[in-house]
C-alpha positions as CSV (number, residue, x, y, z in Angstrom):
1,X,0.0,0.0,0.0
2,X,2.4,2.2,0.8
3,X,5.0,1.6,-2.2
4,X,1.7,2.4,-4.5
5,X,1.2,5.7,-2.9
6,X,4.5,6.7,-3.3
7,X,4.4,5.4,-7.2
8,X,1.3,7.6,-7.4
9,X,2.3,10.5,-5.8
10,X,6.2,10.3,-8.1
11,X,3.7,10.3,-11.0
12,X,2.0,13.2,-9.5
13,X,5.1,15.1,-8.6
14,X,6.6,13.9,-12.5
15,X,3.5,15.5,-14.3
16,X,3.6,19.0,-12.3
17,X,7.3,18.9,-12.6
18,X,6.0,18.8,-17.2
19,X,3.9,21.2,-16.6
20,X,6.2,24.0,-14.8
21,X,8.5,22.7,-17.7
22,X,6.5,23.7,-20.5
23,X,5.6,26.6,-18.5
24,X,9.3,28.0,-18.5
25,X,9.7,27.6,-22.3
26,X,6.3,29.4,-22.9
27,X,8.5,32.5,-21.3
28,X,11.5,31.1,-23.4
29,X,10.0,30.9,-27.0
30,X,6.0,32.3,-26.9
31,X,5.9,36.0,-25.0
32,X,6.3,38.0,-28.3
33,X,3.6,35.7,-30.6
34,X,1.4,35.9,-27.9
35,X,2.0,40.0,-27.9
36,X,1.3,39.7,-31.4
37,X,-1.6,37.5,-31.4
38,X,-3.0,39.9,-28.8
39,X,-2.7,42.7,-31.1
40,X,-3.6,41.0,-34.0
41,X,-7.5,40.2,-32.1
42,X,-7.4,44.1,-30.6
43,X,-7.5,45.3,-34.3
44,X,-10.3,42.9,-34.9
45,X,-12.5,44.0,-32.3
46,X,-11.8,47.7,-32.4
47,X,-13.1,47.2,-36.2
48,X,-15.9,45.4,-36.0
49,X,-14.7,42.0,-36.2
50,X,-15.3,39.0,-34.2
51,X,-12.8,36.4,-32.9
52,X,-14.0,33.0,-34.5
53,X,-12.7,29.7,-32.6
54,X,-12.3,26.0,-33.5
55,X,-10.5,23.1,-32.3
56,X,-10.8,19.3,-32.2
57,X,-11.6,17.2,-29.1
58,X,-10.2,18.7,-25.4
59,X,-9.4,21.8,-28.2
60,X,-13.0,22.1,-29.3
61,X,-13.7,22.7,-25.5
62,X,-11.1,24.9,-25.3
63,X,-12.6,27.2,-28.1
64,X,-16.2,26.9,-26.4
65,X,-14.4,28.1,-23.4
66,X,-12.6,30.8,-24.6
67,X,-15.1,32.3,-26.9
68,X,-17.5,32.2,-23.7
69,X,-15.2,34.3,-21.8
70,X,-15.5,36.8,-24.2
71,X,-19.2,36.7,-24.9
72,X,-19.9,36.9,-21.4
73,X,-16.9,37.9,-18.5
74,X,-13.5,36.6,-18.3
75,X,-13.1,38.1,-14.3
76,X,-16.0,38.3,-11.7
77,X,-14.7,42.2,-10.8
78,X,-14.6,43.4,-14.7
79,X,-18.7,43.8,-16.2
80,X,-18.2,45.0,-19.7
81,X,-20.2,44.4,-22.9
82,X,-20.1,41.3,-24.2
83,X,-17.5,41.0,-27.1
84,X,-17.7,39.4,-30.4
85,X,-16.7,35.6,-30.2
86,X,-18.1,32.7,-31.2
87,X,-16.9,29.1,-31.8
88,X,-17.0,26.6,-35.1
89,X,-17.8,24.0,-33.5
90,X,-21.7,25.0,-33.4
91,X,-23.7,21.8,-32.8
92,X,-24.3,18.2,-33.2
93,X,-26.9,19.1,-35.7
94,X,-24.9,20.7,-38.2
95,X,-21.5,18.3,-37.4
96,X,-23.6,15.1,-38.2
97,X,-25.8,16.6,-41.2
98,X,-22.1,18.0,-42.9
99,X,-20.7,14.3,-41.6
100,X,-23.4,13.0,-43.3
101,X,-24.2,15.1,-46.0
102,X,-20.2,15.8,-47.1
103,X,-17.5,14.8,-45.0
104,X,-16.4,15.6,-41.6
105,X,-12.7,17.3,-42.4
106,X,-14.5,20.0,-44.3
107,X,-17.4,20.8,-41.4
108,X,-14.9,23.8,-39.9
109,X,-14.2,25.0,-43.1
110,X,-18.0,25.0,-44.2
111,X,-18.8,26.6,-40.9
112,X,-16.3,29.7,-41.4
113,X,-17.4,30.2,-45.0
114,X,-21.1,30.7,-43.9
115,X,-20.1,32.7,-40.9
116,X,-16.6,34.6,-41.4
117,X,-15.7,38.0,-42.7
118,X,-12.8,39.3,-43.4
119,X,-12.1,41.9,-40.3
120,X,-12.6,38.3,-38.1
121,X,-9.6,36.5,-37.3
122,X,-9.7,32.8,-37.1
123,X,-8.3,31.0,-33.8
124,X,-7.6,27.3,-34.2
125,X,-6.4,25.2,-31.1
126,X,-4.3,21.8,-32.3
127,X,-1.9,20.0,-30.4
128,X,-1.0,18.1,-33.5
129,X,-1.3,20.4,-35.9
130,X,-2.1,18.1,-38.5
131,X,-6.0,17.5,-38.3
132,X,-7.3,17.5,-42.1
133,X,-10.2,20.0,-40.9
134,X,-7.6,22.8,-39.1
135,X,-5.8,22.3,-42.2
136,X,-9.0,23.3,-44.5
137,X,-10.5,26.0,-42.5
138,X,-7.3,27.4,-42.2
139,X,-6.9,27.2,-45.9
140,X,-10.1,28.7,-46.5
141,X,-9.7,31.9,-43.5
142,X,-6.8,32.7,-46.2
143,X,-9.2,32.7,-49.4
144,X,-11.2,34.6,-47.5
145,X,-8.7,37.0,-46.0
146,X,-9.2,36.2,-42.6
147,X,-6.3,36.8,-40.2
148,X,-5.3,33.1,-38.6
149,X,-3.8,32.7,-35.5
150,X,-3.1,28.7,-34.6
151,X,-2.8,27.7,-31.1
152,X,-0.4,24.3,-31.6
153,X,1.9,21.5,-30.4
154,X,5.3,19.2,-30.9
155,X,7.2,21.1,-33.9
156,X,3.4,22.7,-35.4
157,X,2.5,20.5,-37.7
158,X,2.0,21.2,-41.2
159,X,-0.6,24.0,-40.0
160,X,2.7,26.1,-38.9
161,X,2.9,26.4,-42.7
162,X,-0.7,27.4,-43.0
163,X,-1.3,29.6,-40.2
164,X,0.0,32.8,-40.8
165,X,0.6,33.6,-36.9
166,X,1.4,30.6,-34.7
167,X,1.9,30.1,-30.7
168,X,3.8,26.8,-30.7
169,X,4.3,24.7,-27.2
170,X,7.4,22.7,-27.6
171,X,5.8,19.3,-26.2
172,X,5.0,16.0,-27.2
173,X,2.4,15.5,-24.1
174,X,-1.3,16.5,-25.5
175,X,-1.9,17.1,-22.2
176,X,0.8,19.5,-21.7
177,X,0.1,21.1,-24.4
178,X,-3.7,21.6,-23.6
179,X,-3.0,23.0,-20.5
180,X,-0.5,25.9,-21.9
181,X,-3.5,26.3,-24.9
182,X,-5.6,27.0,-22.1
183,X,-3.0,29.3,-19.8
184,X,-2.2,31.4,-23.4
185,X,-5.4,31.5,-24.3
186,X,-7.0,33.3,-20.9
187,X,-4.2,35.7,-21.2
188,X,-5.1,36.8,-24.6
189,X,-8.5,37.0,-23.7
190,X,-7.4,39.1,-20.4
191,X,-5.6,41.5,-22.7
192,X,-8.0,41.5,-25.1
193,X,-10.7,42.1,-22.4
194,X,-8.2,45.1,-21.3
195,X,-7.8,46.9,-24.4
196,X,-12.2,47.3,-24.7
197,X,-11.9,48.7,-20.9
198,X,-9.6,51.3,-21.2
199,X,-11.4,51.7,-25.0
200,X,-14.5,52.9,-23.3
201,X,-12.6,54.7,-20.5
């Protein structure tokens, strides 16, 4: 009993330890895209844009989230309006129907044609970088000259190619990387959030 507590608790202790890791190299390698990203979604807003998510999985979740802390309040102490966010990944309605109907890998892509202009800038969260429907809708925010910012993983993927703004985490744990996503992705939205404040200041 007590060796499996202390295997559990080393396995505990060895996941943190990642996590502080991937932390450090966010300092390292990501403060200036995520500066740039930041500024990139500021001009959006301030001209009449809206910040569209999408994402795959946990990163589907993660652009539900995000785009909800925009639409309604990021911190309990700020009440602003709401700002213009939404996510791709709409409903099980439209995701079967286009599954269906078409084929899955172009459901984002479908989704951002109907729904994207070209003061929006497209957000897309992939650890991988490689899923064949972050690859199309990223293909099709640049026909429609939509600014792209990619949220990735391990070396980027072929979306690093794609994308024409990328914050890349320098891990091969999806779960490492989902939890700096999620870290970069509340402090864009806090200095997003920021910039509409002192806007209407």
């Amino acid at each position: 009993m007590i060796s499996e507590f202390k295997k559990t608790s080393k396995k505990i202790e060895q996941d943190i330890k990642e996590n502080i890791q991937v932390k450090k190299r966010i300092l390292k390698d990501n403060i200036g895209q995520i500066v740039k990203a930041s500024e990139i979604c500021i001009d959006s807003i301030h001209n009449g844009g809206k910040l569209i998510f999408c994402g795959n999985g946990g990163s589907a979740s993660d652009a539900h989230h995000l785009a909800t802390e925009l639409l309604i309040r990021l911190r309990p102490n700020v009440n602003r309006k709401p700002i213009a966010a939404m996510s791709l990944n709409l409903d099980t309605t439209s995701l079967t129907a286009c599954g269906n109907d078409y084929n899955y890998d172009v459901y984002l892509a479908r989704m951002l044609e109907a729904l994207g202009k070209k003061e929006d800038v497209l957000i897309s969260i992939s650890t991988s970088g490689n899923s064949k429907n972050i690859l199309k809708v990223i293909k099709k925010a640049n026909q429609l000259k939509i600014k792209t910012v990619s949220f990735l993983g391990k070396n980027g993927g072929t979306a690093k190619k794609l994308s024409k703004n990328n914050i890349i985490i320098k891990s091969n744990s999806t779960a490492r990387i989902q939890e700096a996503h999620i870290c970069i992705g509340h402090i864009l939205m806090e200095l997003i959030e920021n910039s509409i404040i002192y806007k209407n200041k």
